[in-house]
C-alpha positions as CSV (number, residue, x, y, z in Angstrom):
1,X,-22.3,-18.3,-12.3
2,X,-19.7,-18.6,-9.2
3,X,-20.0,-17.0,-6.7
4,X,-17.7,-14.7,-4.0
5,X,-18.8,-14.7,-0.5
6,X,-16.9,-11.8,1.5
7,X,-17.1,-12.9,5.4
8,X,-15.5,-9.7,7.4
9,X,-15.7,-9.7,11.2
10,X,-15.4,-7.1,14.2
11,X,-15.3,-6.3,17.6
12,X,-15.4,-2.4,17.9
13,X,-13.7,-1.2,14.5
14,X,-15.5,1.7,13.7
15,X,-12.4,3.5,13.0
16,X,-11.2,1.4,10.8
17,X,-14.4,-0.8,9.6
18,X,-16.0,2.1,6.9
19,X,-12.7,0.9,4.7
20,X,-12.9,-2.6,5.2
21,X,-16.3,-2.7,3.9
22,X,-15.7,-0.4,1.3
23,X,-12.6,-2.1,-0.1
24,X,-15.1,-5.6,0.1
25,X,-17.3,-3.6,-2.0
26,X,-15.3,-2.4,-4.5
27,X,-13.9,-5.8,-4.8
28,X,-16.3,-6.9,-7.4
29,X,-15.1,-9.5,-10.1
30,X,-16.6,-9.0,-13.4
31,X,-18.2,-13.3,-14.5
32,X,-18.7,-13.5,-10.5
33,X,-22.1,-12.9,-8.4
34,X,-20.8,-11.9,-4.8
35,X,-22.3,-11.5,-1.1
36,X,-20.7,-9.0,1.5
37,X,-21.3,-10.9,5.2
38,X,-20.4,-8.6,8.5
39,X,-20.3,-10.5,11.8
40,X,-20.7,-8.8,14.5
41,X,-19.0,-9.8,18.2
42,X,-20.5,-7.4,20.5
43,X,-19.4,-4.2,19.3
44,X,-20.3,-1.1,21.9
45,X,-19.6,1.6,19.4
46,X,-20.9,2.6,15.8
47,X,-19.4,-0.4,14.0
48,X,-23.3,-2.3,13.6
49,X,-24.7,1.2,12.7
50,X,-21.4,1.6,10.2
51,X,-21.8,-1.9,8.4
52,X,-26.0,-1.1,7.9
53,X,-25.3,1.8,6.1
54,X,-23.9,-0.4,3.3
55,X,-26.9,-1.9,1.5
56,X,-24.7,-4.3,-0.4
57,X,-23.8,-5.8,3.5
58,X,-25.5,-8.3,5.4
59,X,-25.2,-7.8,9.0
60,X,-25.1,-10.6,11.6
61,X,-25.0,-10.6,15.5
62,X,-22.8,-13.2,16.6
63,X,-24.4,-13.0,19.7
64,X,-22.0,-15.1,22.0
65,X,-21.1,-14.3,25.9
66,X,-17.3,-15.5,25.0
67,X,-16.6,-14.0,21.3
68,X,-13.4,-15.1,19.5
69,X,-12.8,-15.0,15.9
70,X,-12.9,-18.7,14.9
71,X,-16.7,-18.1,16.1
72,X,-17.4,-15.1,13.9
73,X,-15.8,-16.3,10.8
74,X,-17.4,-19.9,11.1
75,X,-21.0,-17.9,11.7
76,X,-20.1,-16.1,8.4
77,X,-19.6,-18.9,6.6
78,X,-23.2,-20.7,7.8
79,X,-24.7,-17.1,6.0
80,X,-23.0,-17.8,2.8
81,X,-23.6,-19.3,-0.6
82,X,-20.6,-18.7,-2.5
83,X,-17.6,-21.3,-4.1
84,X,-15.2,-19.1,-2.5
85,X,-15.3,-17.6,0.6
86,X,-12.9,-14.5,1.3
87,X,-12.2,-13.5,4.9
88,X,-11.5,-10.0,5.7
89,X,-10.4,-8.8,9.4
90,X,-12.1,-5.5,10.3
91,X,-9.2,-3.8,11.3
92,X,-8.2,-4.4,7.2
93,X,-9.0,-3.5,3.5
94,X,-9.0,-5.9,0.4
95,X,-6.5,-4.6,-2.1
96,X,-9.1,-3.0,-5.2
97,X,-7.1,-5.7,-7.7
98,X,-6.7,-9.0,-5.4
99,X,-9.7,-11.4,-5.8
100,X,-9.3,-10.5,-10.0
101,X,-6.1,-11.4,-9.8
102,X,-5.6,-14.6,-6.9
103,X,-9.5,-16.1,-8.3
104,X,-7.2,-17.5,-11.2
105,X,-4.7,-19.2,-9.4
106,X,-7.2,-21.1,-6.6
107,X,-9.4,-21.7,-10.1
108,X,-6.4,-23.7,-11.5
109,X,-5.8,-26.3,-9.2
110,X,-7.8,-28.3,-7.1
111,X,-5.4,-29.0,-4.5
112,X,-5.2,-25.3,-3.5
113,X,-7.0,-24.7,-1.0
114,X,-7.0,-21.2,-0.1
115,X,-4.5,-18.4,-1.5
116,X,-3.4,-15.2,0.2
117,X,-0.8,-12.4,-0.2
118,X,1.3,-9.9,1.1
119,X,-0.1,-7.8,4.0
120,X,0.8,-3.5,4.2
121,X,0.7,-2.5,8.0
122,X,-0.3,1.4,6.8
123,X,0.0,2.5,10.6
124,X,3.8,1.8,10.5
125,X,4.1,5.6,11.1
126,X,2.1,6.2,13.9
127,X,4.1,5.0,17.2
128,X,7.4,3.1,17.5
129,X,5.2,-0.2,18.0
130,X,3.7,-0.4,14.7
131,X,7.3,0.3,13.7
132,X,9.0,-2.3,15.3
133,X,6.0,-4.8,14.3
134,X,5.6,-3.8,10.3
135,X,7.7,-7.1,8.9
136,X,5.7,-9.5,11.1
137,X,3.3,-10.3,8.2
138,X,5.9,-11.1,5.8
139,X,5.6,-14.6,4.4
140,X,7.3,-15.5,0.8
141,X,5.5,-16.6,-2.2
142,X,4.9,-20.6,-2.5
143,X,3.5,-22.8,-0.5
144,X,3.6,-22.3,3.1
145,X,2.1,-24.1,6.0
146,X,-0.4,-21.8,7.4
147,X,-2.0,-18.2,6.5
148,X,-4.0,-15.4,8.8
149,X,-7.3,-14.5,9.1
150,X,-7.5,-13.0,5.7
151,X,-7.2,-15.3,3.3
152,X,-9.0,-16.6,-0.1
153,X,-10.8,-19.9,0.9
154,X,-12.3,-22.7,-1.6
155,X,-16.0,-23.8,0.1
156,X,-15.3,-27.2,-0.8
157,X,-12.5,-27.5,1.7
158,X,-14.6,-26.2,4.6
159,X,-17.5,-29.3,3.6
160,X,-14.7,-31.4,3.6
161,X,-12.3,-31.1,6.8
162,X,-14.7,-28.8,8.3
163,X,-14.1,-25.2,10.2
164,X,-12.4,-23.0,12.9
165,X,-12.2,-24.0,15.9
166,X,-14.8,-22.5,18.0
167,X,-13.1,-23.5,21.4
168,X,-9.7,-21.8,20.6
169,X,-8.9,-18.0,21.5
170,X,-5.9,-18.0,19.5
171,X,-4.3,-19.9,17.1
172,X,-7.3,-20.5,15.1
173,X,-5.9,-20.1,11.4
174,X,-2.8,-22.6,12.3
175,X,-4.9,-25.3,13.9
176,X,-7.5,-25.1,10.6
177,X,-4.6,-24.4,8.1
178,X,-3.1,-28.1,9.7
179,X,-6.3,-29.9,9.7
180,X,-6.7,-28.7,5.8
181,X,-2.9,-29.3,4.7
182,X,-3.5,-33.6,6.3
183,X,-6.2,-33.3,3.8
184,X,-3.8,-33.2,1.3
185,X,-4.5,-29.2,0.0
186,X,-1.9,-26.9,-0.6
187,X,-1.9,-23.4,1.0
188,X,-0.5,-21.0,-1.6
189,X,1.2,-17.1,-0.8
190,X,0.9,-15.2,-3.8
191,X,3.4,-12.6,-5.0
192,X,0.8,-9.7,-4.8
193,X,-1.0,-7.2,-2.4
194,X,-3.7,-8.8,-0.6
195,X,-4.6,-6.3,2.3
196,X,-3.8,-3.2,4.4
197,X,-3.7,-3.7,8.1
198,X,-3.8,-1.2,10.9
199,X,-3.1,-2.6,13.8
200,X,-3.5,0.6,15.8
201,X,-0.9,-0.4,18.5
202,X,-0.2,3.3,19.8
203,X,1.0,1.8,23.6
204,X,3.1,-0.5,25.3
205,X,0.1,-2.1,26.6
206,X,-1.2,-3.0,23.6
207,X,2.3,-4.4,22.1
208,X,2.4,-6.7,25.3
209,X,-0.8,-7.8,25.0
210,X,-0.6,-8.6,21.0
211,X,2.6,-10.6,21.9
212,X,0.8,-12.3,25.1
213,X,-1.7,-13.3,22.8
214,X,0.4,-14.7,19.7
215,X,2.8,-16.7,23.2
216,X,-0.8,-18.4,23.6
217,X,-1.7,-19.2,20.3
218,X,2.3,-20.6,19.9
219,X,1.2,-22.9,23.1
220,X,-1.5,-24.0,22.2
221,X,-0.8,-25.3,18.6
222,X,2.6,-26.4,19.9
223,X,0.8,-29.1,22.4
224,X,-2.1,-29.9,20.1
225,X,0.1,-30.9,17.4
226,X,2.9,-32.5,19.4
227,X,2.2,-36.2,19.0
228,X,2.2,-35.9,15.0
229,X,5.0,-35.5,12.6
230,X,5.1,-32.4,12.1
231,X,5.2,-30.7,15.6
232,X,3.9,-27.5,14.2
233,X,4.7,-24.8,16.6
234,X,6.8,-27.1,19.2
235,X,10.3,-25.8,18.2
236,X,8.3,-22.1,18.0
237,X,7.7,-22.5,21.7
238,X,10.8,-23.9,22.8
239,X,12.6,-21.1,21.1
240,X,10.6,-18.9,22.7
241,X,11.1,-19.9,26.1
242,X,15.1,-21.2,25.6
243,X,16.0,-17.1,25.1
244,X,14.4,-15.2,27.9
245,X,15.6,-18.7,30.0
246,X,19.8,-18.1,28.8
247,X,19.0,-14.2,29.5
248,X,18.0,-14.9,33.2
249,X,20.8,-17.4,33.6
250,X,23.6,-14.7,32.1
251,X,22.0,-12.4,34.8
252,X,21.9,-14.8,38.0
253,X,25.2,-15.3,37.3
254,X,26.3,-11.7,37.4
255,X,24.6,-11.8,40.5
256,X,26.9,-14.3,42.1
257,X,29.9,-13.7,40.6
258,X,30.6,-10.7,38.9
259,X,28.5,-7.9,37.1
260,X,30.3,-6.6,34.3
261,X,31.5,-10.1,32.8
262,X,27.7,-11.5,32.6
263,X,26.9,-7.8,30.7
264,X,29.3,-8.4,28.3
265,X,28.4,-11.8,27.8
266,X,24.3,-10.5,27.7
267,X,25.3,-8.1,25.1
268,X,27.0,-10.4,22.7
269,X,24.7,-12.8,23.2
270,X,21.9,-9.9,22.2
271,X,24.1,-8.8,19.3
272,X,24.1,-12.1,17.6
273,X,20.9,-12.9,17.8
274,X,19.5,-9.0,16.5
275,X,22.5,-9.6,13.8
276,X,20.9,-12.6,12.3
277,X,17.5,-10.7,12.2
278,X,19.2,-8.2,10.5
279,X,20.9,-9.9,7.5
280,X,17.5,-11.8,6.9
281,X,15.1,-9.3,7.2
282,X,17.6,-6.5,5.3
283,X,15.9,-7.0,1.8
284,X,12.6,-5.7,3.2
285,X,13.0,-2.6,3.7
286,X,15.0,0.7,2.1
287,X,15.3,1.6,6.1
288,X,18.5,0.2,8.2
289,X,16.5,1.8,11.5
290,X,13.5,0.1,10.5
291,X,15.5,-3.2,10.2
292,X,16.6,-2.8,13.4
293,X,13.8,-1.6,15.1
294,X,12.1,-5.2,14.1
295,X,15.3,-7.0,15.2
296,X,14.6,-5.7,18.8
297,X,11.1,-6.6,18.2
298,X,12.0,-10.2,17.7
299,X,14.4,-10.1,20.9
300,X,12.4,-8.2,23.7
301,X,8.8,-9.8,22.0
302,X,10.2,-13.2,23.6
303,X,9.5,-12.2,27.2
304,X,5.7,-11.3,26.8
305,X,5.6,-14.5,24.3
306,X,6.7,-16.9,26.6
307,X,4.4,-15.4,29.7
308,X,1.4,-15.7,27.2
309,X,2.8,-19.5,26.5
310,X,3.1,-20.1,30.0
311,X,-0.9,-19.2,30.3
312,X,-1.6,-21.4,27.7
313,X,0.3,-24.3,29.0
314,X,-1.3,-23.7,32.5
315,X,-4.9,-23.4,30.5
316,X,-4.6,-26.7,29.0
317,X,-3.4,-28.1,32.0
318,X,-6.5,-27.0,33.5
319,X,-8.7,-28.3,31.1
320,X,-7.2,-31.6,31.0
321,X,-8.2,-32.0,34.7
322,X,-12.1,-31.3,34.0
């Protein structure tokens, strides 16, 4: 009988980490024998005592002075035994119907090598952060070039181009999902609900830091992959660095010459680019504020994203010297 190995990891979850683990449970798949993995990074609250209250869950320490997540998940997989291996952040929760209805589709090819689906941010509600961030998951059905953290993975590709990247921070799941697309496997988006998130960003601290995070990740891909074909993440960076640039010029030069002028000129600038964000992103929602709300997202989000790239560029820099 196949198996299903369910890998979740977490770093101080315990609000959220009782429905992760009891979506993963309640994930069963009648003709498959299954496993439930939790990985554990350090947590200081109840998130260990949480996940052993699940007898069905097998709790591991990760036990590591510098956790990340490429760690935990790659720890997880070393526990498992299963043909496929699901990953499930702890700040998530599997959708009761998704490995019955995605196992199918990975089953049917062998060139697939790992499926995944739509992602729910259910704290859209809760401050105007998770608001303005609620459309970043979106990714359309067919084959795309990379997928997050959770994702439906086929064992056989890990034994063959290996796993995470231990050394990496962020960008993780791009760097693997490269390294597995060179070996010719197909990454696959299914048209169906595969978790719901919470990312419990309730300050502007934590929205700067998410988008500090995501400018490293964008740096770090961007110059790893460079020198191949593909660039992945080069023109990411660029962009992200070309906008806050023309903003600063706009402004100098209201400084020298005249205010008003380099305003209007800011604010057209500005209106074009949140208009474009608007007529792509209109479909996805019944909301015209929402819509908006995420077009401003994608504007302001590119001064914190190119700060975060500028730490990654300096930390490879760094490490090059070593």
């Amino acid at each position: 009988m196949e198996r299903i190995s369910i890998v979740v990891i977490g770093l101080n979850e315990e609000k959220r980490l009782k429905d992760c683990l009891a979506s993963a449970v309640l994930s069963v798949v009648d003709g498959y024998d299954y496993e439930i993995i939790y990985v554990d990074s350090g947590s200081t609250d109840r998130s260990v005592e949480i996940a052993n209250s699940y007898p069905a869950v097998k709790v591991v320490d990760l036990n590591d002075s510098h956790p990340s997540a490429a760690k935990a998940r790659n720890l997880g997989v070393s526990m498992t035994t299963g043909d496929f291996i699901q990953f499930i952040d702890g700040d998530s929760a599997l959708d009761k119907d998704w490995l019955r209805k995605a196992l199918p589709t990975l089953n049917s090819d062998e060139s697939i090598g790992a499926v995944f689906g739509s992602i729910e941010e259910v704290g859209d509600k809760k401050s105007i952060y998770m608001k303005a961030c609620q459309f970043d998951w979106y990714t359309p059905p067919g084959d795309y070039r990379l997928c997050g953290g959770n994702a439906l993975w086929r064992r056989s590709v890990f034994e063959k181009v290996g796993l995470f990247d231990g050394e990496l921070i962020a960008g993780e799941e791009p760097d693997l999902c490269f390294r597995v697309r060179q070996q010719g496997y197909r990454l696959v988006c299914l048209d169906l609900p595969m978790v719901k998130h919470d990312l419990d960003m309730n300050n502007f601290k934590d929205y700067w830091n998410r988008s500090v995070r995501s400018g490293i990740a964008y740096a770090t891909i961007a110059m790893r992959f460079r020198k191949t074909d593909e660039k992945l993440w080069l023109n990411e960076m660029f962009r992200n660095f070309i906008d806050p640039f023309v903003w600063l010029l706009i402004l100098l030069s209201g400084v020298f010459y005249a205010w008003f002028p380099a305003f209007v000129l800011l604010l057209i600038f500005l209106v074009y680019r949140i208009g474009k964000v608007v007529i792509k992103t209109r479909s996805r929602s019944d909301s015209l504020l929402d819509v908006l709300l995420y077009a401003l997202h994608t504007q302001f989000s590119r001064i914190p994203l190119a700060y975060g790239q500028i730490i990654g560029l300096f930390s490879i820099s760094n490490k090059s010297h070593i």
